[in-house]
C-alpha angles and dihedrals in degrees: 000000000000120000111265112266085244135026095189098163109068127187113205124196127195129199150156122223127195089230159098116261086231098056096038095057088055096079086066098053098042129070101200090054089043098050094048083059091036111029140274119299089027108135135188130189099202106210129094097282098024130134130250130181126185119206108207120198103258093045102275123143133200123184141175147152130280099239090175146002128178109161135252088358111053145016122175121191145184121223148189143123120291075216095055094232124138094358123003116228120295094015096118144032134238119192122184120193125191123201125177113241125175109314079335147059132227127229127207117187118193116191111193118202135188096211112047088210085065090042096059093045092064090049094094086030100061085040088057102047092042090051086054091045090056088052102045081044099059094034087062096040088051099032088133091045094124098052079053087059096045092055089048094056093041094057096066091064095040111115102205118089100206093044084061091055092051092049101057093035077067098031108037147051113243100231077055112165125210121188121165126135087284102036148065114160145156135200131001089279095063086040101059089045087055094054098047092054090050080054094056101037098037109027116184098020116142128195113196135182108268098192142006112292119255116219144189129165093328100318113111130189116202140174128231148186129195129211147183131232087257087060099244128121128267099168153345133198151134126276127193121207127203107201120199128172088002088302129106107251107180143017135195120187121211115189121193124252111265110066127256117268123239 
């Protein structure tokens, strides 16, 4: 089937990823990645011309044409339902635009429709499988956060001044941010200060990971104990890390409720 003379009733997505253009478009040339967002079996050649199918839970496919492709810039499809309900194959279009911003890039999907009762039906549709692209994208982007976590918990038992400068040059932003009830600090300057003066003031302490991170979109949640040189422990508490361009950006300490001992 030939696309419609006129799509008049558009749907239009936003959204931000924490990622790169290039890697994001990825997900559109390659069938491996676009069956792990769309289901096994899903497949995509990715040339003008070329074929995609998309394998739903539940059994349902959807295929279409590549009209267009311009990476990492521009992909432009045609789609419908291998059923025919509610669209038949090839009845409506689907353009997705990618544009650097900041570390990301933003996406904006437009679905265009010749029947404005169709249209309304993909709305949560297209919410919900956006939502599920921004996640596969920055798993795989972070795919080694928790090694991050752990280096940033080993460096602040790490004696040697200059190893800790070689270790956030590679872990952290430079405009970093640390807040937790004893700290507010900006900037890898201020950082490296802080931890010598945790080396001086508290030799010997260790912080460790107490559980398996918990991510999502380059946000990570992660457990930790604190302990002295003696082994027991001084502290436990929650940090959250906000992750940007592969380096951690931000940090935010919980600590429990009872006070660390000392």
């Amino acid at each position: 089937m030939t696309l419609p003379a006129t799509l008049p009733h558009v749907l239009d997505r936003t959204i931000v990823i924490a990622a790169e253009p290039d890697t994001v478009f990825l997900f559109f040339t390659d069938s491996a990645r676009w069956a792990s967002w769309w289901g096994a079996g899903s497949t995509i050649d990715a040339r003008r011309g070329g074929r995609f199918l998309i394998r739903y839970p539940g059994g349902v496919e959807a295929a279409g044409d590549v009209l267009e492709i311009d990476a990492p810039r521009r992909l432009v499809l045609t789609y419908g339902y291998v059923s025919g309900a509610p669209i038949p194959v090839g009845a409506s279009r689907v353009t997705i635009r990618l544009v650097p911003e900041g570390d990301g890039t933003r996406l904006h999907l437009s679905h265009e429709f010749a029947d404005e009762a169709v249209r309304n039906e993909h709305v949560q549709g297209w919410r919900y499988q956006l939502s599920l692209f921004s996640n596969l994208v920055t798993n795989e982007v972070y795919a080694e956060a928790a090694a991050r976590v752990d280096a940033w918990f080993d460096v602040w038992s790490e004696p040697d001044a200059g190893s800790r400068t070689r270790t956030l040059a590679a872990l952290v932003s430079p405009r970093v941010s640390f807040r937790d009830r004893f700290s507010a600090i900006e900037g890898t300057e201020d950082l490296e200060a802080h931890l010598a003066a945790a080396q001086r003031f508290m030799p010997g302490m260790r912080m460790t990971r107490d559980s398996e991170i918990r991510h999502c979109q380059g946000m990570v949640l992660a457990d930790w104990i604190a302990r002295g040189a003696d082994g027991a422990e001084r502290g436990r508490g929650t940090n959250v890390f906000v992750f940007a361009n592969r380096r951690i950006e931000s940090v935010t300490g919980f600590w429990s409720a009872s006070q660390p001992r000392t």
